[in-house]
C-alpha positions in Angstrom: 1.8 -2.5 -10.8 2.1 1.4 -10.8 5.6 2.6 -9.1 4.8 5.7 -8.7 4.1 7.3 -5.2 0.3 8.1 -4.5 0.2 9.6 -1.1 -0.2 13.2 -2.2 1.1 14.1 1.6 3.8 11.9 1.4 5.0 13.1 -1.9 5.3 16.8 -0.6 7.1 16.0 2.8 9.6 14.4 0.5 10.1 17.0 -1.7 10.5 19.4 0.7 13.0 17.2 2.5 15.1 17.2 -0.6 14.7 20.8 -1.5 16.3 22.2 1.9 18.7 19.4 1.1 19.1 21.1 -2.4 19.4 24.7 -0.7 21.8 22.9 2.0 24.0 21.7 -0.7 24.4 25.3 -3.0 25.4 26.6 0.6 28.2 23.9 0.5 29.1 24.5 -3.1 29.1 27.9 -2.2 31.3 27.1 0.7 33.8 25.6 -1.6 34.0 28.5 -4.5 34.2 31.0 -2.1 37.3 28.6 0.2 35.6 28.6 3.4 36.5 26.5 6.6 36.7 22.8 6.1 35.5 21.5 9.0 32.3 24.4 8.1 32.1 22.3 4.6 32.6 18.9 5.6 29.8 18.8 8.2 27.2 20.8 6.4 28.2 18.1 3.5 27.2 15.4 6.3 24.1 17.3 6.5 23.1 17.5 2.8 24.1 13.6 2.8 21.8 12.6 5.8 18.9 14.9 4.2 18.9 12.6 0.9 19.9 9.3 2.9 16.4 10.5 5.2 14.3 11.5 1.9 15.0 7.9 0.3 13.8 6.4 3.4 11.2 7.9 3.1 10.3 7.2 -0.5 10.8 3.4 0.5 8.1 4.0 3.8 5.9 5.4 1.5 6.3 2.9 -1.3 6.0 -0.1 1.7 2.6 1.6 2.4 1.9 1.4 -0.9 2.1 -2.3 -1.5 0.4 -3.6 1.4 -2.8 -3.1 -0.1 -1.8 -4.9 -3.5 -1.7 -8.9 -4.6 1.5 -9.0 -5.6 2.9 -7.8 -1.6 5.9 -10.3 -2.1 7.2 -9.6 -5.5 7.2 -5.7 -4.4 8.6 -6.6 -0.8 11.7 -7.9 -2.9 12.1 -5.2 -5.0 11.6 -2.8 -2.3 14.0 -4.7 -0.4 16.8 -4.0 -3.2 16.0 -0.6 -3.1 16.5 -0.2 0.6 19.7 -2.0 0.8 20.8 0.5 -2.4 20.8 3.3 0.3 23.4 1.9 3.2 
């Protein structure tokens, strides 16, 4: 069983999800250095956290789509399973 993700389209809407996440989270260190507002750092760091939380989601959608074509559905349904419940 390959784990890797083979929806070419699916691989780039992720990364690009987690590099605005990446560009979203220099702003906040940024932020931080430079002793902006709080409240200004504390929601764009709820920001950056929701972009990775969506981006993992998304890996796991992708790897579900993955699976449903292979024999061993179950076994992978388990591990994919752990993998969700790793984000919450």
């Amino acid at each position: 069983m390959s784990t890797a993700l083979r929806d070419d389209e699916a691989v780039r809407r992720i990364a690009n999800r987690l590099k605005r996440a990446q560009g979203q989270l220099a702003a906040v260190i940024a932020a931080v250095e430079d002793g902006g507002d709080c409240r200004a750092v504390v929601t764009q760091l709820s920001a950056v956290s929701s972009a990775i939380d969506r981006a993992g989601f998304a890996v796991i959608v992708a790897a579900m789509q993955q699976c449903l074509g292979e024999d061993d559905a179950e076994l992978q349904m388990a591990d994919l399973e752990k993998l969700f419940l790793s984000l919450s």
